[in-house]
C-alpha positions in Angstrom: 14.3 -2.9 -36.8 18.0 -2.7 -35.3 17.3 0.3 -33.8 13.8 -1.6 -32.1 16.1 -4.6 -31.0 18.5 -2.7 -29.3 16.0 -0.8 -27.6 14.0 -4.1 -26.6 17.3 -5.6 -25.5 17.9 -2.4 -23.2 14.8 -2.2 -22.0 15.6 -6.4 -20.8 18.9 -5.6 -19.1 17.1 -2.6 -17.2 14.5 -4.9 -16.2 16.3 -7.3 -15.1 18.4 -5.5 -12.8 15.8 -3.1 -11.4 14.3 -6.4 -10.6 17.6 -7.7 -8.5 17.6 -4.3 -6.7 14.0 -4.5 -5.8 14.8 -8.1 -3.5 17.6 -6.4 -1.5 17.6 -4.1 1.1 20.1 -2.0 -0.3 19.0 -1.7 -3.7 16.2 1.2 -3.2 19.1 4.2 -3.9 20.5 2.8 -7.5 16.7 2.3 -8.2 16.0 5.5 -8.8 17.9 5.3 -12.0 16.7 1.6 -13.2 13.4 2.2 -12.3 12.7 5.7 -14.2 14.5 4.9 -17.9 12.2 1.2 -18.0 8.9 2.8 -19.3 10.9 5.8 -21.9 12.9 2.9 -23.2 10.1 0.2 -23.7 8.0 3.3 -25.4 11.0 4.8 -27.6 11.3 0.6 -28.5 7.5 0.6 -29.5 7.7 3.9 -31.6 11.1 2.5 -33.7 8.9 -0.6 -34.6 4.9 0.6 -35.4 5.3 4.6 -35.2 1.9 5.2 -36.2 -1.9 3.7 -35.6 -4.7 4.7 -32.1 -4.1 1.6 -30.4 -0.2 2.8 -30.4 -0.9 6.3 -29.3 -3.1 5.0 -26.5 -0.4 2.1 -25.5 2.2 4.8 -25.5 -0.2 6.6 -23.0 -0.4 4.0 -20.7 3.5 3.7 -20.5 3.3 7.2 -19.7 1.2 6.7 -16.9 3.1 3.4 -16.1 6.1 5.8 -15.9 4.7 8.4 -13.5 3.0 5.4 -11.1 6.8 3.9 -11.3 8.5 7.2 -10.0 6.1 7.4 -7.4 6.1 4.3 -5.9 10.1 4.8 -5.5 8.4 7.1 -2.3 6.9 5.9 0.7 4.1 6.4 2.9 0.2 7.3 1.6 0.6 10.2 -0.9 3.1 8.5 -2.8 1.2 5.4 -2.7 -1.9 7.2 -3.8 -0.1 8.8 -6.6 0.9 5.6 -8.1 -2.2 4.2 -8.0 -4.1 7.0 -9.8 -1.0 7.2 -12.1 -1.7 3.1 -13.0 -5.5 3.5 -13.0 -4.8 5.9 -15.7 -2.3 3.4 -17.5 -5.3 0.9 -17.1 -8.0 3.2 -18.9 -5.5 3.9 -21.9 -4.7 0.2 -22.3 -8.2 -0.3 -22.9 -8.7 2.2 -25.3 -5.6 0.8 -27.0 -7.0 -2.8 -26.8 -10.4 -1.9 -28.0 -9.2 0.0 -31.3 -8.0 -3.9 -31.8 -10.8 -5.6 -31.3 -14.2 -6.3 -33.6 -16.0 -7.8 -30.5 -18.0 -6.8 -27.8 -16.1 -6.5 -24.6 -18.7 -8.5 -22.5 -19.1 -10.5 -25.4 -18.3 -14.0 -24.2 -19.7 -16.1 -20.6 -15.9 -15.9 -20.0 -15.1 -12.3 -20.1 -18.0 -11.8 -17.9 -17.3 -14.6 -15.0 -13.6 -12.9 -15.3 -15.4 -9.6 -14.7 -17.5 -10.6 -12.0 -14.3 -12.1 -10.1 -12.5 -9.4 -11.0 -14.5 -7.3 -9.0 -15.1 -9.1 -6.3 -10.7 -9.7 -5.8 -10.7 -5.6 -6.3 -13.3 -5.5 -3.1 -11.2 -7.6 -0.9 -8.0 -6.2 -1.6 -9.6 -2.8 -1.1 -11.1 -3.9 2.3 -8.2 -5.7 3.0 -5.9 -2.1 2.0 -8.9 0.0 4.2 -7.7 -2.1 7.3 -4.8 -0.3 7.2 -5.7 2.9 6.2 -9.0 3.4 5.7 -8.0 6.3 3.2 -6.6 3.7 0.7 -9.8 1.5 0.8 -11.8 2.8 -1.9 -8.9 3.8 -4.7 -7.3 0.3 -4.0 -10.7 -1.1 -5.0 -11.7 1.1 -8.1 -8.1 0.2 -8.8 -8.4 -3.4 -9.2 -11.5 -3.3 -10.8 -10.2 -1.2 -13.1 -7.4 -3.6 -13.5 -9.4 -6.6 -14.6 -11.3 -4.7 -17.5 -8.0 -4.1 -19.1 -7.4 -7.2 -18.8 -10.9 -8.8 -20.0 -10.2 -5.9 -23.0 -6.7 -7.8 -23.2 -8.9 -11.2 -24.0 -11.1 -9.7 -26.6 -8.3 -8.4 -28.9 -8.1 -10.0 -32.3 -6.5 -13.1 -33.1 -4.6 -11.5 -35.7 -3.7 -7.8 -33.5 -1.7 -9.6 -31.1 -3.9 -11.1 -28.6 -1.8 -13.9 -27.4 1.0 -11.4 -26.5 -1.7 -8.7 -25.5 -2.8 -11.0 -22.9 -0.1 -12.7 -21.7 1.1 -9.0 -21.2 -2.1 -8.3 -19.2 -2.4 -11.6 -17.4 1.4 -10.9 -15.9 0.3 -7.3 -14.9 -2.6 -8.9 -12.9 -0.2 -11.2 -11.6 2.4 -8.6 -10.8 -0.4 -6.9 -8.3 -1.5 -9.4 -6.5 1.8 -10.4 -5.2 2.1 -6.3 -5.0 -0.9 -6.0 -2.5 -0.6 -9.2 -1.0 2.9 -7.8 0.0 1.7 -4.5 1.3 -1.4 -5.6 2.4 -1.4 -8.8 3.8 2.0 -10.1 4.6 2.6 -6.0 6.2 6.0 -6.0 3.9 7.6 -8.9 5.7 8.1 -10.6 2.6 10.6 -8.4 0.9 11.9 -10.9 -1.8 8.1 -10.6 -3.1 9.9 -7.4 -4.5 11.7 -8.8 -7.2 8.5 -11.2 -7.8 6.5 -8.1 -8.3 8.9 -6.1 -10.4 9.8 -9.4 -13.0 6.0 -9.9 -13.6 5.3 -6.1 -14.2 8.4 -5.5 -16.3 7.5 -8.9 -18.2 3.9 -7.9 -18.3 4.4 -4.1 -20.2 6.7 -6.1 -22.3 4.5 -8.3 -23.4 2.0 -5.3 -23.8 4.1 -3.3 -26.0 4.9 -6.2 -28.2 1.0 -6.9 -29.1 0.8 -3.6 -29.7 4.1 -4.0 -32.5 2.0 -6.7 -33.3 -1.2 -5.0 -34.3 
């Protein structure tokens, strides 16, 4: 359990910084060393506390994924952009998986789960419209994307009381958060609003925190 606190207390110094660098102009060059070591030191933290179990393969997936979306999106332009986003839609898909192997209900379950569904999708539409305006490439994966996005996180809300929900979807709920203000920055504002940067990165490093930790939990 040392061994897991240091790691957890690493992985909070990392994020924390990385999300400094992210709000100033300058930061973008020491980023590629924040930015790479937050998703193999959350992951190495995960492993020294629950080393075994699905839901903890499949969690440790998703941070791969989470890894190879981060690394891209140090890039710019489309292909880069692109990459991240199939490398998070992956993430997405394995946080499910993980999140289901806690759960002993139905995903569409509950009234709630499906209304969150339902706006879910329709928020993944107008980002992705909103993405297609400008570059009609980007339209369709940004959408796919977010829909993608809120079944992890109505899988987030059906995990058992006692497998870490509360911290499973707080985890899941920040994620959300984190790309909203992410494509609301790109896609809306046209990346005027650069200190949306370190908004983006505090939610998303607080989010997979709070991910990993349900998955301790479970």
């Amino acid at each position: 359990m040392r061994t897991a606190r240091l790691l957890s207390a690493a992985y909070g110094a990392l994020a924390l910084v990385d999300t400094v660098l992210a709000g100033r102009p300058g930061g973008a060059a020491a980023r590629r060393v924040t930015k790479p070591l937050l998703m193999p030191t959350l992951a190495a933290g995960l492993l020294a506390t629950r080393p075994g179990g699905e839901d903890v393969r499949a969690t440790l997936v998703g941070e791969a994924f989470s890894w190879g979306g981060d690394v891209a999106l140090l890039g710019k332009g489309r292909r880069p952009f692109l990459t991240g986003v199939a490398s998070f839609f992956g993430a997405h898909v394995a946080y499910v998986v993980a999140f289901r192997a806690r759960s002993s209900v139905p995903l569409l379950g509950s009234p709630g789960r499906r209304r969150f569904l339902v706006a879910g999708g329709a928020l993944a539409t107008g980002m992705g419209l909103a993405a297609a305006r400008e570059d009609r490439a980007l339209g369709a994966p940004v959408a796919a994307y977010g829909a993608t996005l809120a079944t992890m996180v109505a899988a987030a809300a059906a995990v058992d009381d006692d497998h870490g929900r509360d911290l499973t979807l707080a985890g899941a709920a920040l994620f959300l958060l984190s790309d909203t203000l992410l494509g609301a920055r790109t896609f809306l504002l046209a990346g005027r609003a650069r200190a949306l940067e370190s908004a983006v990165m505090a939610t998303y490093t607080a989010g997979q925190w709070c991910i990993a930790a349900g998955s301790a939990e479970g």
